[in-house]
C-alpha positions as CSV (number, residue, x, y, z in Angstrom):
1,X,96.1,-19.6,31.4
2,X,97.2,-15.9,33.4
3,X,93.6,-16.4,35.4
4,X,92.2,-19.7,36.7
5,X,88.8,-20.1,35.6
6,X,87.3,-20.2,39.5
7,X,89.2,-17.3,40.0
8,X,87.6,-15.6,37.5
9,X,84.2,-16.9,38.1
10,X,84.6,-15.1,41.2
11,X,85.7,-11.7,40.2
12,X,83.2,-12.0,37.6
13,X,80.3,-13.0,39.6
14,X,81.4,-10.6,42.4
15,X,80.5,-8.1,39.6
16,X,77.4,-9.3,38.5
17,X,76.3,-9.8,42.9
18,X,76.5,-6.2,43.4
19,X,73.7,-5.3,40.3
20,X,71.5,-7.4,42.4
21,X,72.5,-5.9,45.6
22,X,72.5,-2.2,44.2
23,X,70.1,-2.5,41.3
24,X,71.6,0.5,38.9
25,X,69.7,1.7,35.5
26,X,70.8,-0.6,32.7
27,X,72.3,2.4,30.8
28,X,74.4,3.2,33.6
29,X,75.7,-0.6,33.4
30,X,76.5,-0.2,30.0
31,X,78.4,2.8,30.1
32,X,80.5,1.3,32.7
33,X,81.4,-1.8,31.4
34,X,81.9,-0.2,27.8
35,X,84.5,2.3,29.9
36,X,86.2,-1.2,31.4
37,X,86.6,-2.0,28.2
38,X,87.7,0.1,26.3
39,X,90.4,1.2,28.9
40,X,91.3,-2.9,28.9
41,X,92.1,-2.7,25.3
42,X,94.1,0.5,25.7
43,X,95.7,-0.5,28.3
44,X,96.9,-4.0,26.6
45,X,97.0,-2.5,23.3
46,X,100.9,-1.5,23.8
47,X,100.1,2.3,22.4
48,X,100.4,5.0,24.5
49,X,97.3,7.1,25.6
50,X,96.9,9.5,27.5
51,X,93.3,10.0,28.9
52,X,91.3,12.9,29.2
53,X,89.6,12.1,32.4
54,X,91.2,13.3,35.1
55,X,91.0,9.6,37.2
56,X,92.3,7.7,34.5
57,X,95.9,7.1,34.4
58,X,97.6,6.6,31.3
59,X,98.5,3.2,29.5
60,X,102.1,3.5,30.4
61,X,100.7,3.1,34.3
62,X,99.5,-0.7,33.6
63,X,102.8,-1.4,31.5
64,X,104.4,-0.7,34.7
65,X,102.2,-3.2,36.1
66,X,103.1,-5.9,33.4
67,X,106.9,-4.9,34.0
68,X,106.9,-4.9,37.6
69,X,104.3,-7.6,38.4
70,X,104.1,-6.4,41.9
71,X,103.4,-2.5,41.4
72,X,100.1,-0.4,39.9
73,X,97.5,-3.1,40.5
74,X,94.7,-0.1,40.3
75,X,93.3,-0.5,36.4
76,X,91.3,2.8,36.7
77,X,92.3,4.8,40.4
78,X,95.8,5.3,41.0
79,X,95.0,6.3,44.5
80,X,94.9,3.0,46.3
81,X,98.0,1.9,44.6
82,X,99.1,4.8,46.4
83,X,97.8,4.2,49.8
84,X,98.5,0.9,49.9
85,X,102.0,1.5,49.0
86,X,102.5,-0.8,45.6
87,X,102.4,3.0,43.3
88,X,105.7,2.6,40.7
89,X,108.5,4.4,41.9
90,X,111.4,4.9,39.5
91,X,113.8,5.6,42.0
92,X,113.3,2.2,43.5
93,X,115.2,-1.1,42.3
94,X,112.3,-3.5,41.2
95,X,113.5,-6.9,40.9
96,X,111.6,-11.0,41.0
97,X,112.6,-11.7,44.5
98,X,112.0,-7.9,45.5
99,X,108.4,-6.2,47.3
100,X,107.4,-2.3,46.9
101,X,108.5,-1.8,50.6
Protein backbone atom coordinates (compact mmCIF):
# COMPACT_ATOMS: atom_id res chain seq x y z
CA UNK A 1 0.00 0.00 0.00
CA UNK A 2 1.69 3.86 -0.82
CA UNK A 3 -0.93 5.20 2.09
CA UNK A 4 -1.68 3.37 5.36
CA UNK A 5 -5.30 3.06 5.75
CA UNK A 6 -5.31 5.34 9.30
CA UNK A 7 -3.46 7.63 7.56
CA UNK A 8 -5.89 8.04 5.09
CA UNK A 9 -8.81 7.88 7.30
CA UNK A 10 -7.34 10.93 8.57
CA UNK A 11 -6.78 13.04 5.56
CA UNK A 12 -10.01 11.85 4.50
CA UNK A 13 -12.03 12.56 7.50
CA UNK A 14 -10.02 15.81 7.99
CA UNK A 15 -11.87 16.64 4.73
CA UNK A 16 -15.12 15.64 5.48
CA UNK A 17 -14.68 17.65 9.50
CA UNK A 18 -14.34 20.90 7.82
CA UNK A 19 -18.04 20.53 5.75
CA UNK A 20 -19.40 20.29 9.24
CA UNK A 21 -17.33 23.07 10.61
CA UNK A 22 -17.88 25.43 7.45
CA UNK A 23 -21.16 24.03 6.08
CA UNK A 24 -20.69 25.04 2.15
CA UNK A 25 -23.69 24.52 -0.59
CA UNK A 26 -23.53 20.98 -1.81
CA UNK A 27 -22.85 22.23 -5.44
CA UNK A 28 -20.01 23.94 -4.30
CA UNK A 29 -18.76 20.47 -2.81
CA UNK A 30 -19.18 18.88 -5.87
CA UNK A 31 -17.46 21.06 -8.03
CA UNK A 32 -14.50 20.82 -5.83
CA UNK A 33 -14.12 17.39 -5.40
CA UNK A 34 -14.91 16.80 -9.22
CA UNK A 35 -11.84 19.49 -9.79
CA UNK A 36 -9.56 17.04 -7.20
CA UNK A 37 -10.35 14.60 -9.29
CA UNK A 38 -10.03 15.17 -12.36
CA UNK A 39 -6.57 16.92 -11.73
CA UNK A 40 -5.63 13.42 -9.73
CA UNK A 41 -6.17 11.50 -12.87
CA UNK A 42 -4.22 14.10 -14.93
CA UNK A 43 -1.77 14.32 -12.84
CA UNK A 44 -1.21 10.28 -12.60
CA UNK A 45 -2.31 9.75 -15.99
CA UNK A 46 1.49 10.17 -17.39
CA UNK A 47 0.20 12.70 -20.32
CA UNK A 48 1.09 16.07 -20.28
CA UNK A 49 -1.42 18.91 -19.68
CA UNK A 50 -1.20 22.02 -19.38
CA UNK A 51 -4.07 23.81 -17.46
CA UNK A 52 -5.87 26.73 -18.26
CA UNK A 53 -6.39 28.02 -14.79
CA UNK A 54 -3.91 30.14 -13.81
CA UNK A 55 -3.31 28.26 -10.10
CA UNK A 56 -3.03 24.96 -11.59
CA UNK A 57 0.36 23.78 -12.35
CA UNK A 58 0.84 21.49 -15.06
CA UNK A 59 1.10 17.45 -14.83
CA UNK A 60 4.84 17.56 -15.42
CA UNK A 61 4.89 19.50 -11.73
CA UNK A 62 3.56 16.21 -9.79
CA UNK A 63 6.00 13.98 -12.04
CA UNK A 64 8.59 15.91 -10.46
CA UNK A 65 7.11 14.98 -7.27
CA UNK A 66 6.97 11.13 -8.15
CA UNK A 67 10.73 11.63 -9.44
CA UNK A 68 12.01 13.50 -6.59
CA UNK A 69 9.96 12.16 -3.70
CA UNK A 70 10.91 14.99 -1.59
CA UNK A 71 10.06 18.17 -3.92
CA UNK A 72 6.38 19.68 -5.31
CA UNK A 73 4.21 18.22 -2.56
CA UNK A 74 1.50 21.13 -3.55
CA UNK A 75 -1.22 18.99 -5.91
CA UNK A 76 -3.04 22.22 -6.83
CA UNK A 77 -0.91 25.62 -5.37
CA UNK A 78 2.60 25.80 -6.21
CA UNK A 79 3.10 28.64 -3.85
CA UNK A 80 3.66 26.77 -0.62
CA UNK A 81 6.01 24.46 -2.27
CA UNK A 82 7.66 27.62 -2.78
CA UNK A 83 7.64 29.11 0.60
CA UNK A 84 8.35 26.35 2.24
CA UNK A 85 11.31 25.72 0.14
CA UNK A 86 10.64 21.95 -1.31
CA UNK A 87 9.70 23.90 -5.19
CA UNK A 88 11.86 21.60 -7.96
CA UNK A 89 14.84 23.21 -8.97
CA UNK A 90 16.72 21.84 -11.95
CA UNK A 91 19.79 23.34 -11.11
CA UNK A 92 19.96 21.39 -7.91
CA UNK A 93 21.37 17.67 -7.67
CA UNK A 94 18.36 15.61 -6.23
CA UNK A 95 19.41 12.40 -5.01
CA UNK A 96 17.80 9.35 -2.01
CA UNK A 97 19.91 10.49 0.78
CA UNK A 98 19.59 14.28 -0.40
CA UNK A 99 16.92 17.28 1.18
CA UNK A 100 15.68 20.44 -0.97
CA UNK A 101 17.99 22.68 1.23
Amino acid sequence: LALHPVDMLMIQGGVFVGFYIMPLHPSAIVVNLLYAHYYNVVDHSGVYHESSLPWQPSSLFHDDHHQHFHVNYGQFLTIWDRLGGTFFKSDKKYTETSFTY
